[in-house]
N, C-alpha and C positions, 0 to 999 in steps of 0.2 A: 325640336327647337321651336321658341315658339313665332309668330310674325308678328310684326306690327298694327294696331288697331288702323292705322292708314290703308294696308295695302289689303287688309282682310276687306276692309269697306267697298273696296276695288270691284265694279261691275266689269265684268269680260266683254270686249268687244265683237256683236254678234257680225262684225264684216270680217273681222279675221275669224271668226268663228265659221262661218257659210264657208268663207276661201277654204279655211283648212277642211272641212268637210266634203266640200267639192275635189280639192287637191288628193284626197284620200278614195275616194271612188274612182278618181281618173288611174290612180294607181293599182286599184282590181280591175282597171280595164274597162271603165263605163265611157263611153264618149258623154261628156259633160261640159257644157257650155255653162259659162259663167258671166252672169251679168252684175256681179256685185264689185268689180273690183273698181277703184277709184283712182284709177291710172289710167295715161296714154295709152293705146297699143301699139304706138309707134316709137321707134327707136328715137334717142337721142339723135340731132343732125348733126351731120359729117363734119360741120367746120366747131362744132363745141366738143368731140372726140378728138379732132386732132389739134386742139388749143392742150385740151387734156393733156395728152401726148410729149406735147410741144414745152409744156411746163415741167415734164417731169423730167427731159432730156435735159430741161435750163436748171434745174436743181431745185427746183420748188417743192422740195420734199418734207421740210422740217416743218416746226412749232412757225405758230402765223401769231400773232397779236389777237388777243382773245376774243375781241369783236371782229374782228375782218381784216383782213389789208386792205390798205391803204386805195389800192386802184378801183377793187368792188365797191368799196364805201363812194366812191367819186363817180362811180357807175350809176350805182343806184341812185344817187342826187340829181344826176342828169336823166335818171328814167324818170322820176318824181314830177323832172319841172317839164321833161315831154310831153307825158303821157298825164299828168293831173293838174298841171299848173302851179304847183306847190314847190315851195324854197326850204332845206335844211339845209345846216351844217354839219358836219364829220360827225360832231361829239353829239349829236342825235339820231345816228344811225347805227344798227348795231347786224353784223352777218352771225346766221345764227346754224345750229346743226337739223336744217329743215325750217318750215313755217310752224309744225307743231311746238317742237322746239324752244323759238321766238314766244308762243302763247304760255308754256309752263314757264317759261322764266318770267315772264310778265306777271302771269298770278299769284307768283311765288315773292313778288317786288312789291306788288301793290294791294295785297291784302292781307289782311291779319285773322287771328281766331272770330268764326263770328260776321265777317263782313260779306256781304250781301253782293252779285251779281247776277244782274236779270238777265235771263239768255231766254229770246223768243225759241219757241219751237214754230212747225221741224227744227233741228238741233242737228248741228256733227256731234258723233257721240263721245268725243275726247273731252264735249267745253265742260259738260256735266263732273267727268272726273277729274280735270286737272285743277278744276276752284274745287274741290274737297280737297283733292292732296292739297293746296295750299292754305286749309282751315276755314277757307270761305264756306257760304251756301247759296249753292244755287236757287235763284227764285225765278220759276217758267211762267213764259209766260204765250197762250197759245195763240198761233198767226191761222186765223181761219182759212179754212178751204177754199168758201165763197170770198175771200177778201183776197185769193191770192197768194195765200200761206203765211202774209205781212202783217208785223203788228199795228196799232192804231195808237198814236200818242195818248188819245184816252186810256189805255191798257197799259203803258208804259208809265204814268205819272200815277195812276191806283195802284201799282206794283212798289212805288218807290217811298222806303221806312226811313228810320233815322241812319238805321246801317247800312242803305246802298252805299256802294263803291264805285260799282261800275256799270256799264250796260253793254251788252256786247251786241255786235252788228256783223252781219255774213251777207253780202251782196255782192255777185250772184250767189246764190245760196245752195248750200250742199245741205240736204237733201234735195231741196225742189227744182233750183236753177230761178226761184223768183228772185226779183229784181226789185230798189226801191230807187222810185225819181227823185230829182232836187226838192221837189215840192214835200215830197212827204220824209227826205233826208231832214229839211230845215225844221217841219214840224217836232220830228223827236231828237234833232239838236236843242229845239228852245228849251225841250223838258231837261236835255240834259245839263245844259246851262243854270237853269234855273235850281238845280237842286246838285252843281257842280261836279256834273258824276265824271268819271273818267269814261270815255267813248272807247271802245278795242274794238278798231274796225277790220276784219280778216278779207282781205282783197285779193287773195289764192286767185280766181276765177275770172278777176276783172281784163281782161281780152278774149276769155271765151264767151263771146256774145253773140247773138243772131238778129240778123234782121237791124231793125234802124235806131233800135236803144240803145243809148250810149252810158258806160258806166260813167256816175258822178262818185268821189271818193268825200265822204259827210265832211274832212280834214280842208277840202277847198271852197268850201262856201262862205268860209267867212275865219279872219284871223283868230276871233277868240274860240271857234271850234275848234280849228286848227291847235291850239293851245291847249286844249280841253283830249283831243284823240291821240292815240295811240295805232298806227298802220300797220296792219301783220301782212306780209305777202311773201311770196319765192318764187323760184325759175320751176316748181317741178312739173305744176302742170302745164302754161303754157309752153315750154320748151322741151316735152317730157324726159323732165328729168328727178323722178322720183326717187329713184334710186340714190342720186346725187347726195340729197341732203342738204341743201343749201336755201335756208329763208333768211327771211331779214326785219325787221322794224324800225319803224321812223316816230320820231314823236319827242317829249321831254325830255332835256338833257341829263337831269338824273333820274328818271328812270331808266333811259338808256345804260346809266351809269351802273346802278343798279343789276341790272341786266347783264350788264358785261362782268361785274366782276362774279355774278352767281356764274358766268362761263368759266370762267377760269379758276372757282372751284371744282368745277364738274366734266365739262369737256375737254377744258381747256383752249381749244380753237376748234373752228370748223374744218373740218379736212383740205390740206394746204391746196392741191390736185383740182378736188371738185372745184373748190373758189375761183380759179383761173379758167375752170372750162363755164362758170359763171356769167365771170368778165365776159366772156366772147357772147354769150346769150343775149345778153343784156345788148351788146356793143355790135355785134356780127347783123348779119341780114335777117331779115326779120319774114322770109317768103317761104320759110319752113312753116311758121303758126300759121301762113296765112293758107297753104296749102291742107294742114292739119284742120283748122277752123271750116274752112268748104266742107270736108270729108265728114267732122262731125255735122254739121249740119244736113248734109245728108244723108245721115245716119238717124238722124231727129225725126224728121219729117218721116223718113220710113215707119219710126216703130211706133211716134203717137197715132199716126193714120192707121197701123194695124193694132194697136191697142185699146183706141178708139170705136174700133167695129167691132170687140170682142162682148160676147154677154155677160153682163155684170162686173164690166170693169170702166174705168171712168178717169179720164186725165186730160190738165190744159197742157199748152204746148210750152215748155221751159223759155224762157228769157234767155239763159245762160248755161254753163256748167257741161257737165256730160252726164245728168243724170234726167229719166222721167220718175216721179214721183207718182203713185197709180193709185186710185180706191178701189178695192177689192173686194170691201166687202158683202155688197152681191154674190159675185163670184162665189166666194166662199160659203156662204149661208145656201146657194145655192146645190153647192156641192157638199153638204151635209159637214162642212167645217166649224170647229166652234171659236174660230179666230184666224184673222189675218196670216200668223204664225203658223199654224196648223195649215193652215192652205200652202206657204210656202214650202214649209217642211214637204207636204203631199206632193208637190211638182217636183221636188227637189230627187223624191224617191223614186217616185213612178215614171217622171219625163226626163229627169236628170237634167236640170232646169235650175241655177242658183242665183237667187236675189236676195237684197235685203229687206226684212220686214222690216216696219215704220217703225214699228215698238222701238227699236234702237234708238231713231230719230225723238221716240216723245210723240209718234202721233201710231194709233197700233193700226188704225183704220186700214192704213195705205203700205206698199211695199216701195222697194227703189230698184229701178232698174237702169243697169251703167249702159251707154249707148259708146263706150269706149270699146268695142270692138270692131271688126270687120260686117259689113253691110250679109255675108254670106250667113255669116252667124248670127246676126241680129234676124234675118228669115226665117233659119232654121229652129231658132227659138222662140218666135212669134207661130209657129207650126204647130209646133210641139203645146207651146201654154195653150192653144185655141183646140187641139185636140186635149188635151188634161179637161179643159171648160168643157168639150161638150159628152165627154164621158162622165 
């Protein structure tokens, strides 16, 4: 039978690729530490399991209204005007099946054969495939090393042709955890203004922050950006609840609309269960993130300071997120590797050691490494890569 020219075009995901290949050695029995994965390592908290619970016993079990119930939607308007300063209405809010989710229906709404959006690299590796599945092209655009990994509105407005659409925005940013201030938010709001693009700002990451920067969302700095942006966010990482499945977006009322009814061709609703264990995320106490936040952060600080002394490998210290983003390739030239890739693969064999290489991200130079585990295993595998370096 034959596929579709869509899904043949389809590049595979090398972090579920690394996972499953790690998954697979751990199963012949290799002890195998894994730093690629893009999740908590901590459970859900107690009071969003027994909201769970507590819904399912109330009969919350059936078909929910395609964007959300009613009480999430009124949740998240109250997280919006807490935690951003920002005011919407119901019919701008849409509960989606995850954040990724929330972004394929958005590019599936707002573009056509042919339509252009810029996504700076490092890059998550979904943004590249979900604007082809929706006829678009991706146009990259690279965020230097020395700059930070952030693009320059210079870089942003030489990018932008008759058929931009859109430009997308990842702050904190997964790969790197880099961060962009107000000051340089309002700079490539002006480009995006000026040349009316749509803003898709993916604010997944925005509470896991360190140290004294604080996330600005590009949506509050000014009403007509706010009019111009589109906000993708979810409970999964802060409240690790990946599993869950529950993101959301705020922005135009018919794209929202948009959006909601491509749901209810497709999903139909977000699973009734998770939504309710949501609400309490959102609504419940909030000293789980804050206990989760310390831990990563001291997870941070442990593995840039040993990856920092390592020969031939090279990283600043993330702003945000749970990932360090590394250059390696010293490292690897040194070790008679002919790519970033090649190096990872060699760890992966010899030390049983799994990261993502940057190639994924659109930068090959650099690998990722998740600081989403335990401090004992973030040791054991600072061990291990420094012994792989010096053999």
């Amino acid at each position: 039978m034959k596929l579709s020219h869509r899904v043949q075009s389809l590049m595979p995901s090398k972090t579920i690729e690394i996972t499953s290949t790690a998954n697979e050695l751990k199963k012949q029995g290799h002890d195998v530490i894994v730093l690629g994965a893009g999740e908590p390592d901590f459970n859900t908290p107690d009071s969003i399991l027994e909201a769970a619970i507590a819904s399912m016993h109330a009969g919350h079990t059936k078909y929910t209204p395609a964007g959300g119930i009613t009480e999430l939607k009124e949740a998240i308007i109250k997280k919006f005007e807490r935690d951003n300063g920002l005011s919407y209405q119901p019919n701008e809010i849409i509960v989606t099946v995850g954040a990724k989710h929330a972004l394929y229906n958005l590019f599936q709404v707002i573009l056509d054969e042919g339509d252009e959006v810029i996504i700076p690299a490092p890059y998550w590796v979904s943004y590249i495939e979900q604007v082809k599945l929706a006829g678009g092209v991706p146009v990259v655009i690279d965020g230097k090393e020395e700059n930070g990994f952030k693009v320059t509105p210079e870089q942003l407005k030489e990018a932008v042709t008759d058929k931009t659409t859109a430009f997308l925005l990842n702050s904190p940013s997964n790969p790197t955890g880099a961060m962009y201030d107000r000051m340089e938010l309002e700079a490539l709001g002006a480009i995006c203004l000026e040349h009316d693009l749509v803003i898709v700002s993916d604010e997944i990451y925005e509470h896991l922050i360190y140290g004294d920067d604080k996330h600005s969302s590009i949506a509050s700095l000014s009403p007509e950006l706010k009019a111009n942006t589109i906000i993708i966010n979810g409970v999964s990482k802060t409240y690790a609840m990946t599993g869950w499945r529950i993101g959301y977006a705020a922005g135009d009322a018919r794209i929202i609309k948009g959006m909601t009814s491509l749901s209810s061709h497709s999903t139909s609703n977000p699973t009734s269960v998770a939504q309710y264990a949501a609400l309490e995320a959102l609504e419940g106490s909030q000293e789980p993130v804050k206990k989760m936040l310390f831990a990563f952060k001291e997870r941070r600080d442990y593995l840039v300071n040993r990856l920092q002394a390592m020969t031939g490998i090279s990283c600043d210290t993330p702003k945000g997120a749970f990932y360090v983003f590394a250059n390696v390739t010293e490292a690897a030239k040194q070790g008679g590797f002919e790519s970033a890739d090649a190096w990872v693969k060699g760890l992966l064999e010899e030390e049983k050691v799994a990261m993502v290489p940057g190639s994924a991200f659109g930068s090959p130079d650099h690998v990722r490494l998740s600081y989403a585990t335990s401090l004992d295993q973030l040791q054991e595998a600072c061990d291990r890569i420094q012994r792989f370096i010096h053999r």
